[in-house]
C-alpha positions as CSV (number, residue, x, y, z in Angstrom):
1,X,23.1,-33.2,136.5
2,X,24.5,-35.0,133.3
3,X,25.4,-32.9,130.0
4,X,22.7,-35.1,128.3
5,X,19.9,-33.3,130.9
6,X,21.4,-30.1,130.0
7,X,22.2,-30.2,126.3
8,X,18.3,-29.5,125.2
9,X,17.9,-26.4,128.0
10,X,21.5,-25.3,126.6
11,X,20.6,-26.0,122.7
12,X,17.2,-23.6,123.3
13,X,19.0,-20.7,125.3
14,X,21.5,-21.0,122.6
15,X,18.5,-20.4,120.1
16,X,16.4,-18.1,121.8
17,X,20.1,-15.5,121.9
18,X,20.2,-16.4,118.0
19,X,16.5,-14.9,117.7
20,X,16.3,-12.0,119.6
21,X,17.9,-9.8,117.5
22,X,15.4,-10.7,114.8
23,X,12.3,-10.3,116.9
24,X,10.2,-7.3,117.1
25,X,11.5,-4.5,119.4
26,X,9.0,-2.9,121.9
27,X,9.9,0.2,123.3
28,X,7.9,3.0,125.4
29,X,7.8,6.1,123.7
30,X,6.3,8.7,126.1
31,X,2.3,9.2,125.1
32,X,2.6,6.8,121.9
33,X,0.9,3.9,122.0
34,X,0.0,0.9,119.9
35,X,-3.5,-0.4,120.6
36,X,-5.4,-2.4,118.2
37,X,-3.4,-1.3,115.3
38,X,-4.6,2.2,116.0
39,X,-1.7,4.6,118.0
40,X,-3.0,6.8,120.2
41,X,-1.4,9.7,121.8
42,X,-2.4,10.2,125.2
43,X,-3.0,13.8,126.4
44,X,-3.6,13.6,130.0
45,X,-7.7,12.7,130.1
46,X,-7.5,12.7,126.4
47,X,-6.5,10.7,123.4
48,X,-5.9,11.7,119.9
49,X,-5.3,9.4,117.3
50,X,-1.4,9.7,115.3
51,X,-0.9,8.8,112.1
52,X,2.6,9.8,109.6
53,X,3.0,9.6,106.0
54,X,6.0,9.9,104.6
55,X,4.3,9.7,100.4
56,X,8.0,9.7,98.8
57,X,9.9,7.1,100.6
58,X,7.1,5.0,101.7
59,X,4.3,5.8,99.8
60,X,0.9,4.7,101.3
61,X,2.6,3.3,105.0
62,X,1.7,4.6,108.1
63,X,3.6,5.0,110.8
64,X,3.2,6.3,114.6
65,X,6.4,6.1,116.3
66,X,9.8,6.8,114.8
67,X,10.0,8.4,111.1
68,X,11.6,6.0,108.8
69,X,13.9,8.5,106.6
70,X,14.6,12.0,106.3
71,X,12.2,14.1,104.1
72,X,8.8,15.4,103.7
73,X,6.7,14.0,106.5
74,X,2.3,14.5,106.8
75,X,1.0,13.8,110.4
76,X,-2.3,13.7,110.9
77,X,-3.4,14.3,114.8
78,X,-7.5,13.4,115.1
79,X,-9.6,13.6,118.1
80,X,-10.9,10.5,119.6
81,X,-13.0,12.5,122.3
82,X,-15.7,14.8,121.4
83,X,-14.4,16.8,124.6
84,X,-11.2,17.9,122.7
85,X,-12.8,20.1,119.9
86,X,-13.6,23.2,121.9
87,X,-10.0,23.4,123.3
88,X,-6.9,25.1,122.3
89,X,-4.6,22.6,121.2
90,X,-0.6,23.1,120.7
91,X,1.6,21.1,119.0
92,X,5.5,21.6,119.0
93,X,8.4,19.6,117.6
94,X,12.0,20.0,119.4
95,X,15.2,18.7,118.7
96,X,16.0,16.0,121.8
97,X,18.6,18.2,124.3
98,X,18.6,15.2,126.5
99,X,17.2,17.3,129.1
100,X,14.2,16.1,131.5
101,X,10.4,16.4,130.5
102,X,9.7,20.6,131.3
103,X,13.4,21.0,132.0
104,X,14.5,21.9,128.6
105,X,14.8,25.7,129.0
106,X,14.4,27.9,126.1
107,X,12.0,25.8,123.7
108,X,11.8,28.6,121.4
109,X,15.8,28.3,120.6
110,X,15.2,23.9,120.4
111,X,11.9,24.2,118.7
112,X,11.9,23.2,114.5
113,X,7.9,23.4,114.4
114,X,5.6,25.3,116.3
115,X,1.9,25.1,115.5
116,X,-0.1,27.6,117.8
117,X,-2.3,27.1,120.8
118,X,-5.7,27.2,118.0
119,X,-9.1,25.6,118.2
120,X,-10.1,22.6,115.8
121,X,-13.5,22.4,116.0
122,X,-13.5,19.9,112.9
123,X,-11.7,17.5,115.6
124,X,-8.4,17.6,113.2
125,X,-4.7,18.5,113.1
126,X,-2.8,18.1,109.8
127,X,0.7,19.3,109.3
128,X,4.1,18.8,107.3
129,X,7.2,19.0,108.0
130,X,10.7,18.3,106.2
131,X,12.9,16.9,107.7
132,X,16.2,17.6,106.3
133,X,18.9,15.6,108.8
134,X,18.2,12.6,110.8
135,X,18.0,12.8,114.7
136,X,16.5,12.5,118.1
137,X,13.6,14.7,118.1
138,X,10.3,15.4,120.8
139,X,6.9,15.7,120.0
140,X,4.6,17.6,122.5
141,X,1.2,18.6,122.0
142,X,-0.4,20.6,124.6
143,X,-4.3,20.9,125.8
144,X,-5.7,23.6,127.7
145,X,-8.5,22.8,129.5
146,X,-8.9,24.0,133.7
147,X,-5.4,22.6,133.8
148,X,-2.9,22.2,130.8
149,X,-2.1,18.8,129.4
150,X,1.2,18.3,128.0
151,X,2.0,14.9,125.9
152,X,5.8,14.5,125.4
153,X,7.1,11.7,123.2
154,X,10.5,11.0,122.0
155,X,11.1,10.2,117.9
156,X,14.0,9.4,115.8
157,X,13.9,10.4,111.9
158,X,15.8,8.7,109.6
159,X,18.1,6.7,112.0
160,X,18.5,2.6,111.3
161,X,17.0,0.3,113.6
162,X,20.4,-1.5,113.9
163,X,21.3,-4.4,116.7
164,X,23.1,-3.0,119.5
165,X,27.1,-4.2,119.3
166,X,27.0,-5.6,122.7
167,X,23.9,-8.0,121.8
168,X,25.9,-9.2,118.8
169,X,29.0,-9.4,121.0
170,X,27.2,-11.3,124.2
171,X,25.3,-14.0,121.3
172,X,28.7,-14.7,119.9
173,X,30.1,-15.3,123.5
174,X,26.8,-17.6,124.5
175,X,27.5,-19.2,121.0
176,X,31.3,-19.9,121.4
177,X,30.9,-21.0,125.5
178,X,28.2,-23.5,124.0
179,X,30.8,-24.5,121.9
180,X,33.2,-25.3,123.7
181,X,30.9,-26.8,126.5
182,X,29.5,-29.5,123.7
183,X,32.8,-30.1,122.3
184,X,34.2,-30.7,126.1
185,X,31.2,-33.0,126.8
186,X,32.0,-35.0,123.6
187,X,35.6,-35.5,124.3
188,X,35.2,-37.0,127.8
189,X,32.6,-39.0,126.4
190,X,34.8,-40.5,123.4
191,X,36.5,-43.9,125.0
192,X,40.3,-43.6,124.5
C-alpha cells in the first residue's frame, strides 16, 4: 500500500481523534433516560418523568442527569402511568460509597434526603434540596406495589465535565505519530 492510499484514511482518523473530545458524551446513568427530549426514570413496570431546576445558576434550564453547580436544586418527579398514583412512592438521595446497587449498608448514616414512602394521588413529586459541596451522589426512588420497585441512578453535582487526561494524552500521540509518518513520507519522496 503506497503513503498516497493511506494519507486520506490517516488525515480522517487524525480528525475524527481531534473531535471526539468536543462531541457530545453519552453515558448510562442507571434508570435515567433521554427519550424524545423527555427523561424518564424507569421504576421497574413504571416510568416517571424527571425534571431539575437549578433557578439561581441556570435560571429556566432543565436538566435530568448530572446537576450543573452546587446550590439550591427543584426536582420535579411526575407520573407518566395512571397506575403509579395509588402507590406509596419513596424517594432518597445518598452520597455515592462506591458500593453495589442494595449493598450499601446503613442508608440512613449515607442518606442527605429522605422523602417518605407517601401516596401522590395528584400523580406529583416536588422537592428541594441544597446542595452545599459538589460530589458523587445516588438517586433512588422506590414503588411499592405486590413487589417493591427500586430505581437507582448515579448523579454528580457541581463537578466539570472535563476531557479525561489520557484522551488528551493518546490525541497528542495519534497527532505527533501522524507527524512524523507524513514528514517520513515526504522526505523519501524529495529527490536528493
Amino acid at each position: 500500500m503506497s503513503l498516497q492510499t493511506l494519507k486520506p484514511a490517516l488525515i480522517g482518523l487524525m480528525l475524527t481523534m481531534i473531535g471526539l473530545p468536543f462531541s457530545t458524551s453519552v453515558q448510562a446513568h442507571g434508570g435515567l433516560s433521554l427519550a424524545d427530549d423527555i427523561c424518564k426514570l424507569t421504576i421497574g413496570p413504571f416510568t416517571m418523568h424527571f425534571t431539575g431546576y437549578q433557578p439561581e445558576a441556570t435560571q429556566e434550564k432543565e436538566f435530568c442527569e448530572d446537576i450543573p453547580a452546587t446550590g439550591r436544586t427543584v426536582v420535579a418527579l411526575d407520573y407518566i402511568e395512571e397506575a403509579l398514583r395509588p402507590l406509596p412512592t419513596e424517594v432518597r438521595i445518598i452520597r455515592d460509597t462506591g458500593a453495589q446497587a442494595g449493598a450499601e449498608g446503613n442508608l440512613d448514616a449515607i442518606t442527605i434526603l429522605h422523602i417518605p414512602a407517601k401516596v401522590y394521588p395528584n400523580g406529583s413529586i416536588n422537592f428541594e434540596y441544597d446542595f452545599m459541596q459538589p460530589g458523587k451522589f445516588v438517586g433512588l426512588v422506590t414503588v411499592r406495589d405486590k413487589e417493591e420497585y427500586v430505581s437507582r441512578f448515579p448523579f454528580s453535582v457541581g463537578e466539570p465535565k472535563g476531557t479525561s487526561p489520557y484522551l488528551i494524552v493518546a490525541i497528542a500521540a495519534l497527532i505527533g505519530a501522524a507527524a512524523v509518518f507524513f514528514l517520513r513520507g515526504r522526505q523519501k519522496s524529495t529527490p536528493a
